[in-house]
C-alpha positions as CSV (number, residue, x, y, z in Angstrom):
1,X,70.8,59.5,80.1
2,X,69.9,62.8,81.5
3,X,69.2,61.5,84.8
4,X,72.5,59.8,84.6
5,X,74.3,63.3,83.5
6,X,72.5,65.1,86.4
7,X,73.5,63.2,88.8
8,X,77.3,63.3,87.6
9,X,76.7,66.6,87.7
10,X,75.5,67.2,91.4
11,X,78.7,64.6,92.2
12,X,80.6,67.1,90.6
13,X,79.4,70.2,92.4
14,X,79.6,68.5,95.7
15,X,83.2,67.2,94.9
16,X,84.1,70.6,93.5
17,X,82.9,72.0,97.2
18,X,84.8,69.7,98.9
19,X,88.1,70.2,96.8
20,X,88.2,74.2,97.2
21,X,87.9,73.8,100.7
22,X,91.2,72.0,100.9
23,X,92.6,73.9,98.2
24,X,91.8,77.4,99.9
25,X,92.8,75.9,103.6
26,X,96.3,75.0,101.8
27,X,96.6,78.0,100.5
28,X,96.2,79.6,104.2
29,X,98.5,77.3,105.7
30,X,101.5,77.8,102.6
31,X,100.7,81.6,102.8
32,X,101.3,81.1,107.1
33,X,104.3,79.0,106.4
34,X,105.4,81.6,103.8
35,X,104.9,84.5,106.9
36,X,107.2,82.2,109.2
37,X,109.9,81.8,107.0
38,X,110.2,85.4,105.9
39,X,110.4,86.6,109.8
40,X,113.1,84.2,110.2
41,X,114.8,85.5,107.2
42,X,114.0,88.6,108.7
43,X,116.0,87.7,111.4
44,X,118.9,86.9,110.0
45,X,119.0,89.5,108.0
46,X,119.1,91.6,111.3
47,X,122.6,89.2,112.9
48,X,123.9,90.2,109.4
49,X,123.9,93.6,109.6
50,X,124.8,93.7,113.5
51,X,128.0,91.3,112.2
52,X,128.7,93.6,109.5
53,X,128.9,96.6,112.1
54,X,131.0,93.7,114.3
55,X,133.2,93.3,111.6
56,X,133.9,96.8,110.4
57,X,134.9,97.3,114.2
58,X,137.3,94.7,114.0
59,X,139.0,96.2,110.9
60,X,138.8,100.0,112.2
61,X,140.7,98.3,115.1
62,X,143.2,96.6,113.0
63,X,143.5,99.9,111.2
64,X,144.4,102.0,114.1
65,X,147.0,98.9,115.3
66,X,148.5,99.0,112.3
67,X,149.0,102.5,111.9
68,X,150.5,102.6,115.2
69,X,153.0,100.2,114.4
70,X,153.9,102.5,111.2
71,X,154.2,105.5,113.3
72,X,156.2,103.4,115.7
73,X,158.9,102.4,112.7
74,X,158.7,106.2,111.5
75,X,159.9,107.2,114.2
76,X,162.4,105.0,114.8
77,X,163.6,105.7,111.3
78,X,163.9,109.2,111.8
79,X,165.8,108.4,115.1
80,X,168.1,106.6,113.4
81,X,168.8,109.3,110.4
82,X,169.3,111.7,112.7
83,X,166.5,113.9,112.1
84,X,164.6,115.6,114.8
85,X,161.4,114.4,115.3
86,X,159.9,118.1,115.9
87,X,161.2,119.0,112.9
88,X,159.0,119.9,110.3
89,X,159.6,117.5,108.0
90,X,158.9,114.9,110.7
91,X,156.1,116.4,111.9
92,X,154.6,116.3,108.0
93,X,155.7,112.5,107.5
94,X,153.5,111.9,110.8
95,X,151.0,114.0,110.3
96,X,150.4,112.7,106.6
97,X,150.6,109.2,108.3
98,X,147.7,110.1,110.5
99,X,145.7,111.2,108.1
100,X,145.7,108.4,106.3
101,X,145.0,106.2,108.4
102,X,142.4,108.0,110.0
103,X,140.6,108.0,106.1
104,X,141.3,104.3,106.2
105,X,139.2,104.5,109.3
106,X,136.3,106.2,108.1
107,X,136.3,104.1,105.1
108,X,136.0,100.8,106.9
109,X,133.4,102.1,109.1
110,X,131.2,104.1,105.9
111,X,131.8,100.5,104.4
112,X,130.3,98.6,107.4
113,X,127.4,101.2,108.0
114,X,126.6,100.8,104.1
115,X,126.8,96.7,104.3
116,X,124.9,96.6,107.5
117,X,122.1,99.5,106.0
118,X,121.4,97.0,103.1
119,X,121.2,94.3,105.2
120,X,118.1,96.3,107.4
121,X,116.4,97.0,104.2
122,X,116.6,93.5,103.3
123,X,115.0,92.3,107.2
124,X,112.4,95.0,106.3
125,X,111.4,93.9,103.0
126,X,111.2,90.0,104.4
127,X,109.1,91.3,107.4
128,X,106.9,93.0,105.3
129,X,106.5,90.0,102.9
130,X,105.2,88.2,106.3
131,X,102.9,90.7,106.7
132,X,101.1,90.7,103.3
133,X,101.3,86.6,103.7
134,X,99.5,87.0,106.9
135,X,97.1,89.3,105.7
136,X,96.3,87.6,102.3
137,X,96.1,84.5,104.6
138,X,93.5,86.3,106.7
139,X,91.3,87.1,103.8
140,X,91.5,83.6,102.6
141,X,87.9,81.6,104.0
142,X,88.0,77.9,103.0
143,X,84.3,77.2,104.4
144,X,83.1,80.1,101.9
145,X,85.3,79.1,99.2
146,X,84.0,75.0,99.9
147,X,80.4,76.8,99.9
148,X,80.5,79.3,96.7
149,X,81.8,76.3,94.3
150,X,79.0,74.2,96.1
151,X,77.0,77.2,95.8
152,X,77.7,77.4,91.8
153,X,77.5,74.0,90.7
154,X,74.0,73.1,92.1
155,X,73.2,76.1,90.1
156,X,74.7,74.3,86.9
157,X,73.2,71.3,87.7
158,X,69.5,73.6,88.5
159,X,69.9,74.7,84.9
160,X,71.1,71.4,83.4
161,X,67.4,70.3,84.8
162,X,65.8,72.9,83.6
163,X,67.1,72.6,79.8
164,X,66.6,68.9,80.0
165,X,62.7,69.7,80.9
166,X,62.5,72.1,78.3
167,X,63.5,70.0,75.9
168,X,60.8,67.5,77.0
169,X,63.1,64.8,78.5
170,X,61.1,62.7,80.5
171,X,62.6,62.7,84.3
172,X,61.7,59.6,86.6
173,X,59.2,60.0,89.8
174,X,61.1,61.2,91.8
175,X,62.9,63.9,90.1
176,X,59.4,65.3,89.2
177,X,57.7,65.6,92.3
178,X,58.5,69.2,94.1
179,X,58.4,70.0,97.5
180,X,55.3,69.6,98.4
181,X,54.2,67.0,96.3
């Protein structure tokens, strides 16, 4: 019986050292995988925020167009009132026109800059996830994790034997003899 349960034993330390190898060389290779992924992330985080700065161009343009055209019927308008178009009043109506476009302006390109800023932070935060995955990966040994379960169950098994003796089980022949028997 206690032969029997040693022996189970010693399969079971060398099993145990054979499993946390794979498990710890799995580990590395999700934590690389992991790394990749987030740099691509990373990535695309970055064509984000360059297509949110794209975009808020785009709509700064069609801003400026559009207020063009408004200036372009205001004037017209007062042309066809009969109002001078240095006249104050004129000069305030386009003035006032201006200005609001030009806020319009600002606002679309504060609003791009803000979009496109949370989009960085977001490429930096993935690209330092890659990092810490690469790092932990590096730290990660599978021969020294294989070799410390090894390592742990002989000595279970070492003290299972030594118990068993001390309790005066009777081992066979060949468990008894040492070294340099």
């Amino acid at each position: 019986m206690g032969t029997a349960a040693l022996a189970l034993q010693a399969g079971s330390a060398v099993t145990g050292g054979i499993g946390s190898y794979y498990a710890a060389q799995g580990q590395r290779t999700a934590l690389r995988s992991q790394a990749r992924i987030a740099e691509i992330n990373a990535r695309i985080s970055e064509g984000q925020a360059r297509d949110a700065m794209l975009q808020g161009q785009m709509q700064q343009q069609a801003i400026r167009e559009r207020a063009g055209q408004i200036r372009g019927q205001q004037r017209v308008a007062l042309g066809a009132n009969m109002i001078d178009p240095t006249s104050e009043t004129a000069i305030a109506l386009q003035t006032s026109s201006d200005y609001l476009a030009e806020r319009d302006v600002n606002m679309a390109e504060a609003n791009a800059l803000r979009q496109a800023w949370g989009y960085r932070m977001e490429a930096t935060g993935q690209r330092n996830q890659a990092m810490m995955a690469r790092a932990t990966a590096k730290g990660i040994s599978p021969l020294l994790a294989g070799a410390t379960s090894l390592l742990t169950g002989a000595a279970q098994t070492g003290m299972t034997y030594t118990s068993l003796k001390q309790a005066g089980y009777e081992f066979p022949d060949w468990m008894r003899r040492g070294p340099r028997d």
